[in-house]
C-alpha positions in Angstrom: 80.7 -21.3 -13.0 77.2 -20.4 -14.6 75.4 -17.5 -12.7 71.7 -18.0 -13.0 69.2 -15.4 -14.2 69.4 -12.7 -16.9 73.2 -11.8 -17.8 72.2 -8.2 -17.1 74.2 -6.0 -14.8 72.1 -6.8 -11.7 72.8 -5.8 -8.0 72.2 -9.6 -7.2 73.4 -12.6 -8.6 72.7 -16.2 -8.0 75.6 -18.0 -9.3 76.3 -22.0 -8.9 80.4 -23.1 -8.9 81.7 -25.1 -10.5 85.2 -27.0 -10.1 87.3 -27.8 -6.9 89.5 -24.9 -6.6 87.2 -23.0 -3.6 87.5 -26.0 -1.8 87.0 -26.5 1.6 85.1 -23.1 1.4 83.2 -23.6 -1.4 82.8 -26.8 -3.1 81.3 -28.1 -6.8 77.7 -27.1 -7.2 77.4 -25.0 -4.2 75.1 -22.1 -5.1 76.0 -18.7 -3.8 74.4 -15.1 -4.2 76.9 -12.7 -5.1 76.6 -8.6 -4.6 77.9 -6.0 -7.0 78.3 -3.2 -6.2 78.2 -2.3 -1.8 80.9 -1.9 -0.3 84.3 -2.5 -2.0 86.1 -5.1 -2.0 88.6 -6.6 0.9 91.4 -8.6 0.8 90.0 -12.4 2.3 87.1 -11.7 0.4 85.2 -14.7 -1.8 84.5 -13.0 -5.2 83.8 -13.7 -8.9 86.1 -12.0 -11.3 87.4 -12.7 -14.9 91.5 -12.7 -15.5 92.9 -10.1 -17.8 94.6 -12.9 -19.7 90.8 -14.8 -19.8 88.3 -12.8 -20.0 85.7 -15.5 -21.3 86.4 -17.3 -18.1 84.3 -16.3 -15.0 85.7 -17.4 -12.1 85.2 -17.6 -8.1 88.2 -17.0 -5.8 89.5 -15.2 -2.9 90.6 -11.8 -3.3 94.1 -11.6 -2.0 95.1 -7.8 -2.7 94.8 -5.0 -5.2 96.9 -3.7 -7.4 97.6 -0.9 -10.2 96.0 -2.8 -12.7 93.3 -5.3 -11.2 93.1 -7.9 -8.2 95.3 -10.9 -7.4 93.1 -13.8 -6.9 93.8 -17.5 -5.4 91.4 -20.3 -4.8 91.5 -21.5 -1.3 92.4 -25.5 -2.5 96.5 -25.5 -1.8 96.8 -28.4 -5.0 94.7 -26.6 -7.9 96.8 -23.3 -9.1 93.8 -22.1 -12.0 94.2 -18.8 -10.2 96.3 -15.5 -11.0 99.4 -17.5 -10.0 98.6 -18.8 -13.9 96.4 -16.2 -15.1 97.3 -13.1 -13.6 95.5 -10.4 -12.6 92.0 -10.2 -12.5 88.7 -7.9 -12.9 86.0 -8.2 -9.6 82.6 -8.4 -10.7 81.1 -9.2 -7.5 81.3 -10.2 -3.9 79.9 -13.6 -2.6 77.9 -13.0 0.6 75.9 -16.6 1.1 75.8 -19.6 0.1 72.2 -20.7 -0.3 72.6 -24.4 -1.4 73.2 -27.0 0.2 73.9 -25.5 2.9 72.9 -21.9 3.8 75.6 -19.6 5.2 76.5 -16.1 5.4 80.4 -15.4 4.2 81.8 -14.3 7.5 85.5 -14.0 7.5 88.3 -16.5 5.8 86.1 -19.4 5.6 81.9 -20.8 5.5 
């Protein structure tokens, strides 16, 4: 995943996927804006987050529920598994609430 702009901690980031695991929600080279910060996050949410156990690695998945230590992520595609069922848990860095490219939606619910 690269996130566009300045690697500052900004309230808004653009940030362009990368990979298949998102699919059919999100697919390789959508561009989405993701929020820090707002309101916290839900499980069913779309977010980006980094795994305890690969922290160089940001990622984009679906929040699936919290816990002691961090979040326990999955990607929406049922045959790619690069999600804390490998990794573990997981740090959120920000909610995905659009995707701008190709084409434009608002994140409503368990899928665009």
């Amino acid at each position: 995943m690269t996130i566009a702009g300045s690697q500052g901690r900004r309230a808004w980031l653009a940030v362009l996927v990368q990979g298949p695991s998102m699919s059919p929600t999100l697919r390789h080279g959508d561009a989405v804006l993701v929020r820090r910060g707002g309101r916290p996050v839900r499980p069913g949410d779309v977010v980006i987050a980094r795994f305890h156990a690969r922290p160089d690695l940001l990622v984009v998945k679906r929040a699936v529920r919290r816990e002691t230590d961090g979040w326990w992520l999955q990607g929406d595609s049922p045959v790619v598994t690069d999600d804390s069922r490998a990794y573990g848990l997981a740090t959120v860095e920000g909610r995905v609430v659009a995707r701008y490219w190709p084409r434009p939606r608002v994140l409503a619910g368990r899928r665009l």
